[in-house]
N, C-alpha and C positions, 0 to 999 in steps of 0.2 A: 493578399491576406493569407494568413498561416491556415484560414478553414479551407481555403481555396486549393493552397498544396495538399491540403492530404486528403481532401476530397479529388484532387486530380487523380491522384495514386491509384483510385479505383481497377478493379478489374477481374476477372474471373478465370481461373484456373480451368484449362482445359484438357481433356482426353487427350492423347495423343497416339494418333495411331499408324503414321508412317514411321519414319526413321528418325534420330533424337541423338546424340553426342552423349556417348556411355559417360566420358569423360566428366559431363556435369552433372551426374545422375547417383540416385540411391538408391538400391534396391530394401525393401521395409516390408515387413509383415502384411500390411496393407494395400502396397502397390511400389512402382518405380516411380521416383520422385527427380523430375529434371528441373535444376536450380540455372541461374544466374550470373554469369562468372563476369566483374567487373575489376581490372588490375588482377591482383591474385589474390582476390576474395570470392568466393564464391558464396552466395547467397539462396536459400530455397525458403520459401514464402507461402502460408497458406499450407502448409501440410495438415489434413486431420489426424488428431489423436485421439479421437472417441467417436463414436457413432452419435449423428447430429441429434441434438434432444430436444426434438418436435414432435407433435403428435403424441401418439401414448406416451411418450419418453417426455414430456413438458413439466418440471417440476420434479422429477426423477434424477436417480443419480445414473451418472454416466454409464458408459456399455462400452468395453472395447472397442476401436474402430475391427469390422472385421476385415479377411482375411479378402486378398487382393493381387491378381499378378499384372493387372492392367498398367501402362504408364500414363501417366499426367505432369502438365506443365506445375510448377512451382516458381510461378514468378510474382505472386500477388497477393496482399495480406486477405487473411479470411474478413468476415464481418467484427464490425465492433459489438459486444454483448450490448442489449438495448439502454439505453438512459439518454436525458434530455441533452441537446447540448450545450454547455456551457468554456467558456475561453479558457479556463487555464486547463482542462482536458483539449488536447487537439482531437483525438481519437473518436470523443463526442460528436466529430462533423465527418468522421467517413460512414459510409452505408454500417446501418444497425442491422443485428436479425438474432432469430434464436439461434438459431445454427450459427454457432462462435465458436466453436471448439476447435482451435489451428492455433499451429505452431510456427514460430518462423527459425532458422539455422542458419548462425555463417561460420566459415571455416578459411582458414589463409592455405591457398592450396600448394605455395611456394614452403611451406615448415614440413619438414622430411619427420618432425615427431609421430611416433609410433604411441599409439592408445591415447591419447591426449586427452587432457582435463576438461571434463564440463562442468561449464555453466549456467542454470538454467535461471533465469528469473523470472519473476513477479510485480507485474504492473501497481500502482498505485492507483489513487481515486475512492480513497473512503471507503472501498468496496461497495459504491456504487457508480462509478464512472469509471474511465481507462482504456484503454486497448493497446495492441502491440503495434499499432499501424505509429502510433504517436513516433516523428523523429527525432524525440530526447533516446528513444528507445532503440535506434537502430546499431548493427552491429557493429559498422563496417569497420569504422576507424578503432574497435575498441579489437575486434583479431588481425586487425593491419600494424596497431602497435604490438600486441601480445600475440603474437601468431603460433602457438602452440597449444591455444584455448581454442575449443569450440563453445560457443555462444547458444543458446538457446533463448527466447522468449514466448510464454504460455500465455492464451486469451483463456478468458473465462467468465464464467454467468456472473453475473453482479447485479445488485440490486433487488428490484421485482424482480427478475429468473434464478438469482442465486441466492439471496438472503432473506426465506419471508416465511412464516412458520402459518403454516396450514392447518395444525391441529384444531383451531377455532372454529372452523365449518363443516358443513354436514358433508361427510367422506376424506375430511382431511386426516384420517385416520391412515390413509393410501398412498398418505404423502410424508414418511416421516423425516427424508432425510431434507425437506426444500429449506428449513432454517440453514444447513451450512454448503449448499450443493457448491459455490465454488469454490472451497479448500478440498473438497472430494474431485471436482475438476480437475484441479490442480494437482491431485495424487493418482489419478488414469493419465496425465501429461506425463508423469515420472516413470509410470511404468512404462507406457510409448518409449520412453527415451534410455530405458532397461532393455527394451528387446530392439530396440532398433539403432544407438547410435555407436554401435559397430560399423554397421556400415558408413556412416561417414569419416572414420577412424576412433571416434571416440572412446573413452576408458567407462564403461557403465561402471568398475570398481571405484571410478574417481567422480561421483559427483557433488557440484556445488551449490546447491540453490541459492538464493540471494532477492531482495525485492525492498521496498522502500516505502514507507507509509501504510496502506493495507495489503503492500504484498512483503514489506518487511514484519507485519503483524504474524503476515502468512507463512515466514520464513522463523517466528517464534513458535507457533501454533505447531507446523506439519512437526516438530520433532516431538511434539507427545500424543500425536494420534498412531496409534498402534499400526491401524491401514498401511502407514508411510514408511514404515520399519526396514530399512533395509535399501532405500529406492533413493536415498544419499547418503552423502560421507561426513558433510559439512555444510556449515548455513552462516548468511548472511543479514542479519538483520541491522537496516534502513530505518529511523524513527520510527517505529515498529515494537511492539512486544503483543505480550498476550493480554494486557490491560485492554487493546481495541477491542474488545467483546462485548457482550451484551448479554444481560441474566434472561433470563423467558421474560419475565414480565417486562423489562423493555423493548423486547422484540413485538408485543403486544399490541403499540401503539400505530404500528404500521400496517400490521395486520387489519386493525378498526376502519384507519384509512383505505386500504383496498377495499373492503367490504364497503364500505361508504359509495366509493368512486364508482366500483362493479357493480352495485346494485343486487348483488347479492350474496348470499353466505354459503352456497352451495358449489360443490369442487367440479360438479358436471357443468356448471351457468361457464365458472373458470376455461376447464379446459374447450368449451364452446368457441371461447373466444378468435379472432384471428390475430396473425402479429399488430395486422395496424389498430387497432382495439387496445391489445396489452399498450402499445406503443402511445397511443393518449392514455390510455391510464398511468402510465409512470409518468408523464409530464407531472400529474397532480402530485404524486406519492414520491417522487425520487427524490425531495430535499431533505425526507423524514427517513431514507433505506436504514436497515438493520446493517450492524457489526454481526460478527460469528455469532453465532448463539452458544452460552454455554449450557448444553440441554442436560447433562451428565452426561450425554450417551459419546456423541462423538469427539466431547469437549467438556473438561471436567468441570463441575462448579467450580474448586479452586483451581485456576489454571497452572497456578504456580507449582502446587503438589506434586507434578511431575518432576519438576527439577529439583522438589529440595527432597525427591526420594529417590534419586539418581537413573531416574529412567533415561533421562536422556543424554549420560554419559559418554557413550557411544558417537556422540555425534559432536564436530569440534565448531566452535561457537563464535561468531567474531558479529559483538553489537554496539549500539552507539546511537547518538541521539547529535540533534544540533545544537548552537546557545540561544537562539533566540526562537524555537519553533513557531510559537503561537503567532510571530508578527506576519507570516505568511497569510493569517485569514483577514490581514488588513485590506488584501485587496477580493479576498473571497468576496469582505462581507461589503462591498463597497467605496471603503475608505475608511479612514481613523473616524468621521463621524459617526459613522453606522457601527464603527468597533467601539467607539468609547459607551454608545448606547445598550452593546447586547452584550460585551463581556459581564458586567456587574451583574447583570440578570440570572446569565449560570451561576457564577459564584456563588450571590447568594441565594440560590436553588441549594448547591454545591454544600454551602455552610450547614446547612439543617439536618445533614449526615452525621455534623458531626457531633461528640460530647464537649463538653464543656472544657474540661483537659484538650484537649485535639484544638477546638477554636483557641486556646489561647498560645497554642505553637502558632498556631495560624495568623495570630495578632500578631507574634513578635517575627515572624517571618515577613510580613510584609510593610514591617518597622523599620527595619534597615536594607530593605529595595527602595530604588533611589525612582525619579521621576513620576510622571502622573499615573492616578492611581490606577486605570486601565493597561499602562503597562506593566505596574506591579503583581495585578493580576494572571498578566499575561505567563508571567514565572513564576507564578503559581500552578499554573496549567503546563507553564514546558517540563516540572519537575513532576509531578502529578502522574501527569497522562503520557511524558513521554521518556523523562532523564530515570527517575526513580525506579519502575517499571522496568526499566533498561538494566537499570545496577542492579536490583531484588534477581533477575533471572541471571546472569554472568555469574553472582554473589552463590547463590542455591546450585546453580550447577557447577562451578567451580569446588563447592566444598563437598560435593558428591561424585567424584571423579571425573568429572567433564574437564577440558580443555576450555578455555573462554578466554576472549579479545575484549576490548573496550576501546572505544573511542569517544572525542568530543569535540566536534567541528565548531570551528571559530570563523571559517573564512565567510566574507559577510556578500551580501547580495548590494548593488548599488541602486538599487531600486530604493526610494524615500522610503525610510523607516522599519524597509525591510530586515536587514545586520543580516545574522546566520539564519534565515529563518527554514520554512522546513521545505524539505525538497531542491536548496539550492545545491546542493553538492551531484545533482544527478549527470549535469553536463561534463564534471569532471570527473565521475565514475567513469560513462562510457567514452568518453573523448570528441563527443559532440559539444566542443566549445564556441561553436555559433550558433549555438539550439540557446538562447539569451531569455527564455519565457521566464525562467526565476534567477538568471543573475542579475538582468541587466543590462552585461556587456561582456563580451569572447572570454570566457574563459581562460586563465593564463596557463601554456601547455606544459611549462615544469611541472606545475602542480599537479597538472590533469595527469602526468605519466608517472609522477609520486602516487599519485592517488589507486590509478590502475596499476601499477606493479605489487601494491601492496594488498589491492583484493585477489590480483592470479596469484600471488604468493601464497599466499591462503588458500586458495584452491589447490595448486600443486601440493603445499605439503604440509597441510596448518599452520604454516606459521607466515604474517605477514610481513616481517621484518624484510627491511633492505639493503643495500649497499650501506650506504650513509645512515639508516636508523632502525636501530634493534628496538623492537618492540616485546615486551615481557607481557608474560601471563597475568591475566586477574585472578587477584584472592580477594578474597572479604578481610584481609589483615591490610596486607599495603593498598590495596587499589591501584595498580599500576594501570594508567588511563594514557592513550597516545591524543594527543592535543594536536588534532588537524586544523593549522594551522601555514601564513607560508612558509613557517619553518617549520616541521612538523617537532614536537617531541614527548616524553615521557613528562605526565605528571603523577603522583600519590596520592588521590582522595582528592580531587576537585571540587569546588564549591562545597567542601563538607559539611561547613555550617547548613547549609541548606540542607542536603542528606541527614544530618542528625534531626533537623526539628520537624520533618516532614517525612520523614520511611515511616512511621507508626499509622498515617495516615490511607498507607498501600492497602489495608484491609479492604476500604471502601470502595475499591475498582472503581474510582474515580475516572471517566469516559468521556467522550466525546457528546454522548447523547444530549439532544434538546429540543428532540421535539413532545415531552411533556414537560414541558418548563412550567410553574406556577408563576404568572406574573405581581402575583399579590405579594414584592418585596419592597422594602425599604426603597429602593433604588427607585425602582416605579413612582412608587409615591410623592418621593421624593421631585421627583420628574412634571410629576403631576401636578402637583403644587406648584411649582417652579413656572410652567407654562400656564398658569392660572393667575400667578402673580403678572407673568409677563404679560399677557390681554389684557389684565383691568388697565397695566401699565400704561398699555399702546390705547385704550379705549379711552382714559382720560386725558391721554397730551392729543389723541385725536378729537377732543371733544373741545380742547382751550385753542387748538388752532381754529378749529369751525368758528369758535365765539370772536377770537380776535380779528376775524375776518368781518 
């Protein structure tokens, strides 16, 4: 079983204090890091980037790892940050703890490149699930094809330890940064990887971040927090924007549930606790975790403002969304049954935002979406929460001096009913084309080394054009959009019909959230009725076979 491998993977990083081969080693601010050298990749694993945040540090924001000349093994991923497990997270079944903050490196030690490009990324999982131990994530094959890239991937708090806003209880005063603590993680990883990946060869002038679903959200996010300024070059964003957020007041609902589950409102009952304590409590709270918060402070109410006041000019921009995302929660939610049941529900939660102009773009948008109406919905939500979102931020930074990429993956997942949906393209980012959790089946490797020439492309020098296909900039006039695809190519304004009746709708940070769903909808009722009909149905043909018996 897939929990089985990467719960085998275990293991713990050791002191080392005989002799060690300089050759696999890094010397870091923090200590001497001996890696893994398998063919001519060298891998190091479980590095700390922050000082672990336990104990006083529980709900705080990160602290430099400090200052260290000891050496240690690097052969092991650190902890997964805590949350339940669930199957399409692999990560979810290796050892949890607070203490997550590691980093893993690989480097092709055969590329004679001088200062070489990094890459750092950011896990997915809703920002409440993920880790780096997951092998969609590992490096090997993606610096054994591009071997002039060094590789980085960042763990980080999620959930209960990264996203839960404290201000409600009595001293939560003490706590002001735990609404966003792992995109603040994730900006102490950067700085780790500023003062230290010289020593591995790396270029700190050259870096990339990159990340997909809440760490492509995280790859929108870090370029208008101020903190981040300066700790890269260039970003990646993975069906991801800044739409994945959360106002205060939906951050709220989770917060109720902690205090419910903990049994109390006080931050000293909190920090009382032990890991395995927090560890049943998120069983109950992890299906409801918070997105980022937008609190003003670390993250603007309007997220977008940044881009369309060209703060994040500076930084060059390559985003993109899939065609089918939504169909991926077919098998979250257990199947088309349980999907055709609980999309309608948001929706119309979803509708009551809107005005009466707005629902009736809304009626003629899903006029001519074709098949049942759960999946019409469904492209309600991939434009919504994931496509529009995507173009609004390319669109605002582009016309404020930014550099910005577009893309729109078509290639589909063979999985029933799945098409493009969200996260299939991960195996053919890093070139783990037997990691099959969201295609299906092996990855085709032209594609997967199209795919990856064209993100180090982009790291090297902002632009990800290739041999065989120039890819042009995004404006808000043409929309030059690259259609990944197995033939990849340029289109202008994709599905624009869609874009025109539904961008006016971007106000409403239309989210993922639902765990305060009203269920008093149409749909409901409807439902309810329906299965009231069907009982008396079944009650009287049960009642004429009794008699003709």
């Amino acid at each position: 079983m897939e929990s089985n491998r990467v719960r085998d993977s275990y293991g713990v990083n050791q002191l080392i204090t005989g002799e060690y081969d300089a050759a696999l080693s890094a010397k870091c601010h923090n200590g001497i890091f001996v890696g893994k050298s398998e063919s001519d990749v060298l891998a190091f694993r479980g590095i700390p980037f922050a000082t672990p945040p336990v104990g006083e540090l529980r709900w705080k924001a990160p602290e430099a790892a400090e200052d260290c000349t000891d050496v240690f093994e690097a052969y092991y991923n650190g902890k997964s940050p805590i949350q339940t497990e669930w199957p399409s997270e692999q990560a979810s079944y290796y050892p949890q703890g607070e203490d997550c903050l590691y980093l893993n490196l690989w480097k092709n030690q055969a590329d004679p490149t001088e200062k070489k490009p990094v890459m750092v990324f950011f896990h997915g999982g809703a920002y409440g699930w993920g880790g780096t131990v997951d092998p969609l994530y590992d490096g090997r094959n993606f610096v054994t094809k591009q071997s002039d890239i060094i590789l980085v991937t960042v763990g980080y708090r999620t959930g209960l330890m990264g996203f839960v806003d404290l201000s409600y209880l009595e001293g939560g005063e003490d706590f002001p940064d735990a609404p966003n603590l792992g995109l603040l993680d994730q900006i102490e990883a950067l700085r780790w990887v500023q003062k230290n990946i010289s020593a591995f060869g790396g270029d700190p002038d050259n870096v990339t971040i990159f990340g997909e679903s809440a760490g492509g959200g995280s790859a929108s996010l870090l370029p208008i927090i101020p903190q981040a300024k300066g700790l890269f070059r260039r970003a990646i964003a993975e069906s991801g924007s800044v739409v994945l957020t959360f106002s205060k007041e939906e951050c709220r609902d989770f917060t109720r549930r902690l205090i419910r589950e903990a049994g109390t409102k006080k931050m000293s009952d909190l920090m009382a606790l032990s890991e395995e304590q927090l560890q049943k409590i998120n069983e109950a709270v992890n299906s409801y975790n918070n997105f980022p918060q937008r609190d003003g402070r670390l993250i603007p109410v309007n997220p977008y403002l940044p881009y369309e006041e060209g703060a994040t000019k500076d930084v060059d921009i390559l985003i993109g969304t899939n065609s089918e995302e939504m169909n991926y929660w077919i098998g979250e939610v257990g199947g088309v049954i349980p999907f055709r049941f609980t999309i309608p529900i948001k929706y119309e939660n979803d509708l009551r935002l809107l005005n009466h102009e707005e629902k009736q773009r809304v009626k003629r948008f899903m006029s001519v979406m074709k098949g049942h109406s759960m999946f019409r919905m469904a492209r309600f939500y991939d434009e919504l929460m994931f496509r529009l979102p995507a173009v609004a931020q390319a669109e605002a930074h582009a016309e404020h001096g930014g550099k910005a990429y577009m893309y729109l993956w078509t290639i589909p997942s063979v999985i029933t009913m799945r098409n493009a949906c969200h996260a299939v393209e991960l195996a053919y980012v890093f070139g783990n084309r037997e990691e099959t959790i969201y295609t299906g089946q092996v990855a085709d490797e032209k594609i997967s080394d199209t795919i990856m020439q064209m993100w180090t492309n982009f790291a090297r020098t902002g632009n990800p054009s290739t041999d065989q296909v120039i890819w042009e900039r995004y404006n808000g006039t043409k929309r030059a959009t690259m259609i990944l695809s197995e033939t990849p190519h340029l289109q202008d304004d994709p599905l624009s019909g869609r874009r025109k009746l539904l961008f006016p709708l971007l106000k409403h940070m239309i989210n993922p959230s639902y765990a305060d769903l009203d269920y008093n909808v149409p749909f409901v009722k409807k439902v309810i009725a329906g299965g009231a009909a069907l009982l008396a149905g079944a009650t009287y043909l049960t009642y004429k076979l009794i008699k003709k018996k």
